[in-house]
C-alpha positions as CSV (number, residue, x, y, z in Angstrom):
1,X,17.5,9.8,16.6
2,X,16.4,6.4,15.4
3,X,12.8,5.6,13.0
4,X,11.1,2.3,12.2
5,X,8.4,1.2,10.2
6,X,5.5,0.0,12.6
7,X,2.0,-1.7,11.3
8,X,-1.0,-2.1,13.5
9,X,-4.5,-3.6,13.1
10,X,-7.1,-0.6,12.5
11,X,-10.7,-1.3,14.0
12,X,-11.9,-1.4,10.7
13,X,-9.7,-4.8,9.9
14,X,-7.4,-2.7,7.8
15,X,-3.8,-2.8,8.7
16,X,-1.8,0.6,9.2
17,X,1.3,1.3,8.2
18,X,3.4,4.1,10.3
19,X,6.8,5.7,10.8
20,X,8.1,5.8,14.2
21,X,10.8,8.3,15.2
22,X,12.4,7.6,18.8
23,X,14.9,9.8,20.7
24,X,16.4,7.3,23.0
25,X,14.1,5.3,24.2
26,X,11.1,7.8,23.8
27,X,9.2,8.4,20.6
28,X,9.2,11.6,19.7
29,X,7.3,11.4,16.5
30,X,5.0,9.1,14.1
31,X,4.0,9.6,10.8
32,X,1.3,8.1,9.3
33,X,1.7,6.8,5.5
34,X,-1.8,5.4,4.9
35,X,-4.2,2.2,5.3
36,X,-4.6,-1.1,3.5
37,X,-7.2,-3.0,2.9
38,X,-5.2,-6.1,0.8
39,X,-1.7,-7.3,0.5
40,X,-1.0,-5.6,-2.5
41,X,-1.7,-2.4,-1.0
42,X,0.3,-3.5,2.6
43,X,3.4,-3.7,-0.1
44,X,3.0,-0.4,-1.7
45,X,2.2,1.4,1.6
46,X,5.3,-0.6,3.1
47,X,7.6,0.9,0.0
48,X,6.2,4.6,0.4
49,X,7.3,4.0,4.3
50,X,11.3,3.1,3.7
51,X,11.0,6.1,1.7
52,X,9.9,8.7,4.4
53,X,12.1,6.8,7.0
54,X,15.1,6.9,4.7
55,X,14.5,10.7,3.8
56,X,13.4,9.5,0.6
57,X,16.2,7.2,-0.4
58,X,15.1,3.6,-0.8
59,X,17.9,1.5,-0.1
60,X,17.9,-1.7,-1.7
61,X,20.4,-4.2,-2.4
62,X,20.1,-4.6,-6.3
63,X,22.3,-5.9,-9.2
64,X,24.9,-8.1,-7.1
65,X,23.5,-6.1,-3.8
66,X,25.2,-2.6,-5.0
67,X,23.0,0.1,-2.8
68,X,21.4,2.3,-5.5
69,X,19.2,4.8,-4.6
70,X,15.7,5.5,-6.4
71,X,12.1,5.4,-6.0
72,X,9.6,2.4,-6.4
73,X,6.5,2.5,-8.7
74,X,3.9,0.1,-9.0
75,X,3.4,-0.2,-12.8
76,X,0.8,-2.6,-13.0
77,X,-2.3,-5.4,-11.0
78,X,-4.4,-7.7,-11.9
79,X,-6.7,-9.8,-10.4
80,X,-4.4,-13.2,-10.5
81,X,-5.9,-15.2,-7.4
82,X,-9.4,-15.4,-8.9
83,X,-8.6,-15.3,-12.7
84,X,-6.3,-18.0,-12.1
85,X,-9.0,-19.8,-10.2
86,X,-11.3,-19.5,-12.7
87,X,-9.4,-20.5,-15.3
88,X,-8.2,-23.6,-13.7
89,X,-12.3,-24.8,-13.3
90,X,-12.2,-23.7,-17.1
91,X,-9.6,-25.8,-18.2
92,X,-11.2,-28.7,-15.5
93,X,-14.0,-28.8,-17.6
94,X,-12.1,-29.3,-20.6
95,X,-14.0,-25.9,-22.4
96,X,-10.2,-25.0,-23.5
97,X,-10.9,-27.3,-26.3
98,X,-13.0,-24.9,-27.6
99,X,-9.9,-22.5,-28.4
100,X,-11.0,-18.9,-28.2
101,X,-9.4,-17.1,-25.9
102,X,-12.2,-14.0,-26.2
103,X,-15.1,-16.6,-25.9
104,X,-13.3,-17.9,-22.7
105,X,-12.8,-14.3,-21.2
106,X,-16.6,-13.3,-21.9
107,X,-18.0,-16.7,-20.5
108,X,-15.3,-15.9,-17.1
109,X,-15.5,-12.0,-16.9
110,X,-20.1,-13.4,-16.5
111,X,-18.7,-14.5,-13.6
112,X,-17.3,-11.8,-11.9
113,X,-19.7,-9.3,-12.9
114,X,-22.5,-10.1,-15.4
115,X,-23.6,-7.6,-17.6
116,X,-23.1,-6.5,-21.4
117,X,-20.8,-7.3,-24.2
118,X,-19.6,-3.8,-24.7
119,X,-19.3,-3.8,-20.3
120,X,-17.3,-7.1,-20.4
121,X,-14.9,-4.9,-22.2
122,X,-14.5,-2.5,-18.7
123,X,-15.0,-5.8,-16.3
124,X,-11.9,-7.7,-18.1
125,X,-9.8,-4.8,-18.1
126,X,-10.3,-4.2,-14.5
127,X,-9.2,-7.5,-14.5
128,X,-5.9,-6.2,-15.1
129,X,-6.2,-8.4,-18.1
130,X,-6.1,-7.5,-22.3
131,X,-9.6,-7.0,-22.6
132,X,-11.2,-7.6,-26.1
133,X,-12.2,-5.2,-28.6
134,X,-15.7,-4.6,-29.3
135,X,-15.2,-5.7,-32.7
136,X,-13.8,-8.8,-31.5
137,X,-16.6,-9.5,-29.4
138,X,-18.6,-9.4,-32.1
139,X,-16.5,-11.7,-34.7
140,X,-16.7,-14.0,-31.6
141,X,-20.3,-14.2,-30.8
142,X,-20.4,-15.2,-34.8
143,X,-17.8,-17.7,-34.5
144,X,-19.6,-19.3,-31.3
145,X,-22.5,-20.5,-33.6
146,X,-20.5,-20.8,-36.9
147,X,-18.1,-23.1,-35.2
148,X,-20.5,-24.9,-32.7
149,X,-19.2,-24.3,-29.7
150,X,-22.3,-25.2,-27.9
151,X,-21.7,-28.5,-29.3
152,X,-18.4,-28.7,-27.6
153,X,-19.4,-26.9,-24.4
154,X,-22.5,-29.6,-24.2
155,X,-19.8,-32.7,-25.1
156,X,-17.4,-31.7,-22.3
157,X,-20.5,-31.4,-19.9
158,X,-21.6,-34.6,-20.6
159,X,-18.3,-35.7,-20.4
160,X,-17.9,-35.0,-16.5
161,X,-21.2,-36.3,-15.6
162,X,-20.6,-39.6,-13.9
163,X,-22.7,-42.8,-15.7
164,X,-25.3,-43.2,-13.1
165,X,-26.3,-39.6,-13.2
166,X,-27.3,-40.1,-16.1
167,X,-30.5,-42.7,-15.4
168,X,-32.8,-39.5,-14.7
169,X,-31.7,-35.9,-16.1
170,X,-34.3,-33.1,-15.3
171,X,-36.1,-30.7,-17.5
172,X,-37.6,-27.0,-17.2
173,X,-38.1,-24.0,-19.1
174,X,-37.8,-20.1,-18.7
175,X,-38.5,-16.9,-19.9
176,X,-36.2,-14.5,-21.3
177,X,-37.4,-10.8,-22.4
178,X,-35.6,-8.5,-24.1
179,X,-35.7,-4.9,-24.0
180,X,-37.3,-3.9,-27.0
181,X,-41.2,-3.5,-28.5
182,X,-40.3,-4.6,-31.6
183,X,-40.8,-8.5,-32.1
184,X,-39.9,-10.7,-34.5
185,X,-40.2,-14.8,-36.1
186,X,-37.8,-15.8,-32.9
187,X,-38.3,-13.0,-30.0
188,X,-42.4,-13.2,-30.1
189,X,-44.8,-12.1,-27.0
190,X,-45.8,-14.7,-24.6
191,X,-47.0,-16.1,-21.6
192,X,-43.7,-15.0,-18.9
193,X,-42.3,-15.9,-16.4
194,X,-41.9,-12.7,-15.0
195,X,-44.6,-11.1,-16.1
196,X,-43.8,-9.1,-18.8
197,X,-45.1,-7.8,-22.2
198,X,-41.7,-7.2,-24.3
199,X,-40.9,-9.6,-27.1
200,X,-39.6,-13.0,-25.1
201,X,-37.8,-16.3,-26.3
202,X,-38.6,-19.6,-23.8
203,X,-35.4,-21.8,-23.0
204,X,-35.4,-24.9,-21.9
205,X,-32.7,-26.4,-19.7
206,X,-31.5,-29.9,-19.0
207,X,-29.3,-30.5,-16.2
208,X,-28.2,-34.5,-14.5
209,X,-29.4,-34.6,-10.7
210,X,-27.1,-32.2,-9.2
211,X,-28.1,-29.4,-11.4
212,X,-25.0,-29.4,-13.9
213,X,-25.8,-28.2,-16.9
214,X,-26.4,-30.6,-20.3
215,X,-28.3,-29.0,-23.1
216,X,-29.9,-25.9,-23.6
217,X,-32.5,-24.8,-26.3
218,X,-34.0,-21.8,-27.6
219,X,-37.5,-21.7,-28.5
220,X,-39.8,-18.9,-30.1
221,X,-41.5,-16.7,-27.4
222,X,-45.0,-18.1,-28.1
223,X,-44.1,-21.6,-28.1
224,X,-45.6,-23.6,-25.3
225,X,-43.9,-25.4,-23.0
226,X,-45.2,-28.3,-23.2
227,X,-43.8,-28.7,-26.8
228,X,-40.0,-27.9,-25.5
229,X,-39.4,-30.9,-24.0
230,X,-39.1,-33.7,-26.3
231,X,-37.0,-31.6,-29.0
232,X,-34.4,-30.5,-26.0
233,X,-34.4,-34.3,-25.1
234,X,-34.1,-36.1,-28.8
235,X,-31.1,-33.1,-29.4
236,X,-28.9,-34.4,-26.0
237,X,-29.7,-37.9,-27.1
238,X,-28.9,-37.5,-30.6
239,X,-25.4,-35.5,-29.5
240,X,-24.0,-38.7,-27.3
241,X,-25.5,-41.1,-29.2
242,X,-27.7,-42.5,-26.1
243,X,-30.2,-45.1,-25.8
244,X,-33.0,-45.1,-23.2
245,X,-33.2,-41.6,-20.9
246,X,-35.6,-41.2,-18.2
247,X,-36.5,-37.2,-17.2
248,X,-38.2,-36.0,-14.4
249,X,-40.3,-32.6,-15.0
250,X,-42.9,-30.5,-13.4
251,X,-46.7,-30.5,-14.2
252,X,-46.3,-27.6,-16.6
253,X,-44.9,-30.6,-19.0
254,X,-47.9,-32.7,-18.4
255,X,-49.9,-33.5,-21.2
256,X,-51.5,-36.4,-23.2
257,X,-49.7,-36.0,-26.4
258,X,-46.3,-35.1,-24.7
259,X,-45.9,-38.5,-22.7
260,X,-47.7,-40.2,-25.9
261,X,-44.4,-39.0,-27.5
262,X,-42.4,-39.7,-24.5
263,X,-43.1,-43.2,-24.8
264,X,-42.8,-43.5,-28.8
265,X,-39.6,-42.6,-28.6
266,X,-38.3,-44.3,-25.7
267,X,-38.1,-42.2,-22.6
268,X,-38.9,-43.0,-19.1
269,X,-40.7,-40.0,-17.2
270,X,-41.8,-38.4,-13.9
271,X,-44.2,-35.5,-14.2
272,X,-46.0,-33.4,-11.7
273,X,-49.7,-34.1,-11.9
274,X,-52.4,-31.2,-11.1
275,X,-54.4,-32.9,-8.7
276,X,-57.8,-31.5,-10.3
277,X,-60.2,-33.9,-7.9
278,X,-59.4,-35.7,-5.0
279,X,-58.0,-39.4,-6.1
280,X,-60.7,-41.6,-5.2
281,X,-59.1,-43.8,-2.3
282,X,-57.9,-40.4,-0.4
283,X,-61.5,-39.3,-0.4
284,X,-62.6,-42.6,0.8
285,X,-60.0,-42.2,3.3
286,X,-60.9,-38.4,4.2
287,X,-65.1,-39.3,4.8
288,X,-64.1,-41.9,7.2
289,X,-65.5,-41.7,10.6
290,X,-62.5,-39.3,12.3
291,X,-60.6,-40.5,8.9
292,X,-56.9,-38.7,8.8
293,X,-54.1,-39.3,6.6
294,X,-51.1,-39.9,7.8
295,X,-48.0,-37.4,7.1
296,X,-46.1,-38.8,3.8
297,X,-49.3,-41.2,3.4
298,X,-49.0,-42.7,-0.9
299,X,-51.4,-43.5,-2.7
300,X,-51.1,-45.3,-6.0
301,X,-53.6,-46.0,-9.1
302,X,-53.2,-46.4,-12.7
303,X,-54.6,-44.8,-16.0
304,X,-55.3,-46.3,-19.0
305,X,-54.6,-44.9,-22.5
306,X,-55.0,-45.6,-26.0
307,X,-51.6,-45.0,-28.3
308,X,-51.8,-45.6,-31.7
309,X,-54.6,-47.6,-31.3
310,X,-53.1,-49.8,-28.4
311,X,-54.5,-49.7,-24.8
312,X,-51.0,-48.6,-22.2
313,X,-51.1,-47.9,-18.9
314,X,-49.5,-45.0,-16.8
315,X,-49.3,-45.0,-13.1
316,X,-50.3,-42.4,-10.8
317,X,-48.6,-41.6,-7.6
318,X,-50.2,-39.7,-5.3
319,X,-48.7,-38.5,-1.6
320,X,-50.1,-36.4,1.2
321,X,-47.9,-33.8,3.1
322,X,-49.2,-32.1,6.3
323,X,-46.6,-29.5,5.7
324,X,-48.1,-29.0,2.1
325,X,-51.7,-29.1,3.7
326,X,-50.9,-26.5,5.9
327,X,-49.9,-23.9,3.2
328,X,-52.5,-25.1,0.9
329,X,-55.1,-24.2,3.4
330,X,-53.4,-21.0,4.3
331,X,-53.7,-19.8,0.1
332,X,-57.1,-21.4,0.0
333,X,-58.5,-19.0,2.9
334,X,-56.5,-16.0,0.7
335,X,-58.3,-16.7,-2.4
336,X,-61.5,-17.0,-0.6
337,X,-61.2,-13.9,1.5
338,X,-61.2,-12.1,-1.8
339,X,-63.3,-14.2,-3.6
340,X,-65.8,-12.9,-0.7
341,X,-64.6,-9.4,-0.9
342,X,-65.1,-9.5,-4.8
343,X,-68.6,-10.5,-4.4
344,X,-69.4,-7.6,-1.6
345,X,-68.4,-5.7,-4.5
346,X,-65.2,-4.2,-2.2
347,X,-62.7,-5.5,-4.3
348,X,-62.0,-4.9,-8.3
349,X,-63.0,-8.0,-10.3
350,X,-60.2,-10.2,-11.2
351,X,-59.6,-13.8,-11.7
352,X,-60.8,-15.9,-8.8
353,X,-61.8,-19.1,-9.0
354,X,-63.8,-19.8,-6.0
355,X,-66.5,-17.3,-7.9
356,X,-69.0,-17.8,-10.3
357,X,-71.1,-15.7,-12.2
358,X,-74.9,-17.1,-13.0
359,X,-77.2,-15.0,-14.7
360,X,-75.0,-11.8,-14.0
361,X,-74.9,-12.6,-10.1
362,X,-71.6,-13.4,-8.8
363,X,-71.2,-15.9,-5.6
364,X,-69.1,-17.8,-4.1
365,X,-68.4,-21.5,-5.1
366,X,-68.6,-23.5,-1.9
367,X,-68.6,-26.8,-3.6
368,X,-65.4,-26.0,-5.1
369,X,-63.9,-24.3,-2.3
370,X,-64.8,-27.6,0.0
371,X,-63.8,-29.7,-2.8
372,X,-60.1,-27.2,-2.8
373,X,-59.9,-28.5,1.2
374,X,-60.7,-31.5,0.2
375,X,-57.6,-31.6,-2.1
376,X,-54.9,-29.5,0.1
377,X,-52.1,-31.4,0.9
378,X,-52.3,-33.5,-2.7
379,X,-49.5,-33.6,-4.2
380,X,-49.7,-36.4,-7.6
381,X,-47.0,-37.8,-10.1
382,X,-47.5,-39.5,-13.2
383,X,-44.6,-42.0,-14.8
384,X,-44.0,-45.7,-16.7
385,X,-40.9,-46.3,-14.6
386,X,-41.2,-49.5,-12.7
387,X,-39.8,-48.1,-9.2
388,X,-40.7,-47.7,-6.0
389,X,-43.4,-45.1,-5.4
390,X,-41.1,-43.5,-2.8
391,X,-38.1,-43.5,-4.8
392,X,-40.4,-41.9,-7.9
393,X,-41.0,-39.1,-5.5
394,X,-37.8,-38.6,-4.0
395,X,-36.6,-38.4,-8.0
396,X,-38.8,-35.6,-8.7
397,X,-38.4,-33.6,-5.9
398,X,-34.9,-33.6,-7.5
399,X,-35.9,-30.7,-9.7
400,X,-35.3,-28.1,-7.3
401,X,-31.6,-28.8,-8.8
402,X,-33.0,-26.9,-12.0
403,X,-35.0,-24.6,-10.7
404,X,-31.7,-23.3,-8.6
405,X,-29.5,-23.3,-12.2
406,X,-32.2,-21.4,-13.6
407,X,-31.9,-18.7,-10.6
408,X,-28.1,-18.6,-10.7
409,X,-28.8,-18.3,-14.6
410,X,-30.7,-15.2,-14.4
411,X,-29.9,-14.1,-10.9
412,X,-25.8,-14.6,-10.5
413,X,-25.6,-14.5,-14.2
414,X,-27.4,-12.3,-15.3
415,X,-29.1,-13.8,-18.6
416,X,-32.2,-11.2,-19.1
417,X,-32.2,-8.9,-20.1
418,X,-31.2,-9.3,-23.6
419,X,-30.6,-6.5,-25.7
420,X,-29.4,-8.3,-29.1
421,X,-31.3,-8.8,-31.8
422,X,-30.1,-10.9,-34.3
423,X,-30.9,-14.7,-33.6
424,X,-27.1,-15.6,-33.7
425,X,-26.3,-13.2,-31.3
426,X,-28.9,-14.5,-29.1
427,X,-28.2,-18.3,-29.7
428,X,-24.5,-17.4,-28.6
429,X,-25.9,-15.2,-25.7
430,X,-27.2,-18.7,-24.5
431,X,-24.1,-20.9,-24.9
432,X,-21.8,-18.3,-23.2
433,X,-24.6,-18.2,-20.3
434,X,-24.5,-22.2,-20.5
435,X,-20.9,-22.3,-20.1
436,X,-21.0,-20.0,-17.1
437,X,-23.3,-21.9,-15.2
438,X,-21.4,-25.2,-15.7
439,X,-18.3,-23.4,-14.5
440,X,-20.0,-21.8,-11.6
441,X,-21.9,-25.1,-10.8
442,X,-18.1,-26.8,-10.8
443,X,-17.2,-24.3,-8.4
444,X,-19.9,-24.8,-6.2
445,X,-19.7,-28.6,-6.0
446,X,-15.9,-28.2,-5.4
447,X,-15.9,-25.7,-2.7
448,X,-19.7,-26.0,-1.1
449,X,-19.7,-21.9,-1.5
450,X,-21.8,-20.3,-4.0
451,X,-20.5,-18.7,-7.0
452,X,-21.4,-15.5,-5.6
453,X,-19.4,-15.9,-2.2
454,X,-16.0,-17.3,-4.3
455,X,-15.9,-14.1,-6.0
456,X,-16.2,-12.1,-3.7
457,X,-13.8,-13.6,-1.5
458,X,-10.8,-13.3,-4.2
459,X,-11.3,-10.3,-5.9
460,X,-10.0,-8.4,-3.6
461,X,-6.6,-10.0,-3.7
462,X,-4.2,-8.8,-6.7
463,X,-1.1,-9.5,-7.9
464,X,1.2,-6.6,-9.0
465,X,4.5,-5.7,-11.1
466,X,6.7,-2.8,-9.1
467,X,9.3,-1.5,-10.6
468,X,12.6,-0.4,-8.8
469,X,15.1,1.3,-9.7
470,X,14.2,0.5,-13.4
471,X,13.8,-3.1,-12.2
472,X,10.6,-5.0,-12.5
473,X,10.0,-7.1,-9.7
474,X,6.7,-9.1,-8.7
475,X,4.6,-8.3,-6.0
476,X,2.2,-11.3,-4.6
477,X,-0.4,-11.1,-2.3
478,X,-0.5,-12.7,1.2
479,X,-3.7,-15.5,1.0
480,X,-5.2,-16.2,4.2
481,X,-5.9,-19.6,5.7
482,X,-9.3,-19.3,4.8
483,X,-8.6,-18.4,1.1
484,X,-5.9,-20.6,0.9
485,X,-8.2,-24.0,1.8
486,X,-11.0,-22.3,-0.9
487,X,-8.5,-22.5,-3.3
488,X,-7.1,-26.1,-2.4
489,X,-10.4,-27.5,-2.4
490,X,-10.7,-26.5,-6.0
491,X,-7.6,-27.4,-6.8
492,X,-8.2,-31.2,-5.1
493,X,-11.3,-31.0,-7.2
494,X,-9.4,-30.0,-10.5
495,X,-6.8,-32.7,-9.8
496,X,-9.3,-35.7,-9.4
């Protein structure tokens, strides 16, 4: 009687690994050793089979090809595809300047699986990697602000940015909570983003045109936004020693004294305006006879404004969308379905603004609501750069590129909520968030798959050290095609 090792393709994509015993040429028996689901696992199933099909003795030719019988043992794995991956967008970057191999391993391990300091601890060493003490972590998280290392995260960002991304850079700020009641001079309550009542700090991000990261700042809870901006922007200028920067930021930014200081110190801007009334040559336009606007229609005006006592003009953009108008007029009808229902006394009094209260009475405000229609579909943009009012626009609709780092930042990353306390703790939270997102935004621009999606996609493959016989022998797992032109795409990225 004869045996072989068979493998076949299971239905659910796993691959089967079998011993066949044949009598001639009929098969007589077939025992099943097991299912894998990765290479690693096809090697160790493979093993277990020349076992059973050799009556338990494995066979191999070893130490100047000598048959030696013995069993094989797999004695350790790790996660060698993607760490190596990562590392090599690490290095890229030029963040192994910065010299601390725990700092790197908490800013990667983010990556893979965001969560807590003391977690990282269980997500590296899943890893198949050394994984940090706690105590460790925490002499680390001290070192990152003793030693700067935001400093030198921010440098090397900076320095991969090509020139010409640097004419505009865009600007926005976020809410992080923590989970605690108990506030603080730094982690104060606030207006948030997400709605909640815990103690908050605000951070504001900076990123060039694509959405890689440049500076990050931490701000007291209570601070407004409005008064983020121009310290985030003087500290990257200061850092590179730069000259004129223009910044393109939405109309929470907008006010008087911010672009007053805007233009003290030098900056170019693009800022979202609230379109409060209709700009006077769209309304013109709109009480025409049959008067329409046309889809993309601009409109352009100036503003004049006094600035230490000397009269400066601003321009103001301003462009119709019928695709804006549409979902303008659809929240309009929203707000004034309620605003009806609140006044039939069917719904609980909130805020509305399409009702007013006179003399205790509350109607609805149909001058506002017709001067609301009026408006839909308004979009306005205030600036001193001497460009084209189309290219002004197209610049500012740019800062989706933030808004999506600021996602990945507290989506893919993970960066609320916090749960440390001290403000060097936090301020190294941050810079270990901002070195993950300019890694994962590297990533992305290298292999047009989110950060998410690479992970996933190489986790699953792991390296592994067998031992046979006493002899420790490496065990590599098979990349697909698919995996295989991930990996060179970073890899032509990394080599550029």
């Amino acid at each position: 009687m004869s045996s072989f090792i068979k493998k076949c393709r299971t239905r659910s994509g796993a691959t089967a690994v079998q011993v066949v015993y044949k009598g001639g040429r009929e098969v007589v028996g077939i025992k099943h050793i097991g299912s894998a689901h990765s290479e690693a696992e096809l090697g160790m199933l493979l093993a277990r089979a020349q076992e059973v099909k050799d009556a338990g003795q494995c066979k191999l030719g070893l130490f100047g090809g000598e048959a030696a019988a013995g069993r094989v043992y797999v004695e350790s794995s790790y996660s060698g595809l993607l760490w190596e991956a990562l590392e090599a967008a690490w290095e890229e970057l030029g963040f192994g300047s910065v010299g601390d191999e725990v700092f790197k391993q908490l800013v990667l391990a983010r990556l893979i699986e965001p969560t807590s300091k003391a977690e990282s601890i269980r997500v590296i060493g899943g890893l198949g990697l050394d994984a940090p003490s706690n105590t460790a972590i925490h002499r680390c998280l001290g070192r990152v602000v003793a030693e700067g290392y935001r400093g030198v995260v921010a440098g090397k960002c900076f320095e991969r940015v090509r020139p010409e991304a640097l004419t505009l850079v865009l600007y926005d700020v976020t809410t992080l909570y923590f989970e605690t009641q108990r506030e603080d001079d730094y982690r104060k309550p606030g207006f948030s983003k997400e709605r909640r009542l815990e103690p908050q700090i605000c951070v504001g991000l900076l990123v060039d045109r694509e959405g890689f990261p440049l500076e990050v700042g931490g701000f007291e809870g209570n601070k407004a936004e409005v008064k983020t901006m121009v310290p985030v922007l003087e500290a990257f200028k200061e850092r590179h020693g730069l000259g004129g920067v223009s910044v393109a930021a939405d109309a929470a930014m907008l006010s008087s004294a911010n672009l007053a200081a805007l233009e003290k110190l030098g900056y170019g801007y693009i800022v979202g305006s609230r379109v409060s009334k209709c700009p006077y040559e769209i309304e013109e336009r709109m009480r025409l006879p049959g008067g329409v606007l046309k889809d993309g229609q601009v409109f352009e005006s100036s503003i004049g404004v006094a600035i230490d006592g000397k009269r400066s003009t601003r321009r103001a953009i301003y462009q119709w969308s019928e695709k804006r108008a549409k979902l303008d007029l659809r929240n309009i009808e929203k707000l004034l379905e309620k605003a009806q229902r609140m006044v039939e006394g069917k719904l609980k009094a909130k805020g509305n603004r399409f009702v007013k209260t006179t003399g205790g009475r509350k109607s609805v405000n149909q001058a506002l609501v017709e001067s609301a229609r009026m408006r839909a579909g308004v979009k306005g943009y205030i600036t001193n750069l001497d460009l084209a009012a189309v290219e002004i626009i197209a610049h500012y609709h740019q800062l989706f590129q933030v808004e999506k780092s600021f996602r990945m930042a507290k989506s893919d990353l993970k960066a609320r909520p916090m749960f440390h306390h001290k403000r060097e703790a936090i301020e190294a939270h941050l810079t270990i968030v901002f070195a993950a997102l300019a890694v994962a935004r590297h990533i992305e621009a290298a292999t047009q798959t989110s950060i998410r999606r690479f992970v996933r996609t190489l986790l699953p493959f792991r390296s592994a050290t067998i031992s046979v016989n006493g002899a420790l022998l490496p065990l590599l797992p098979r990349v697909p095609a698919h995996v295989a032109a991930l990996l060179s795409s970073l890899k032509k990225k990394c080599g550029d």
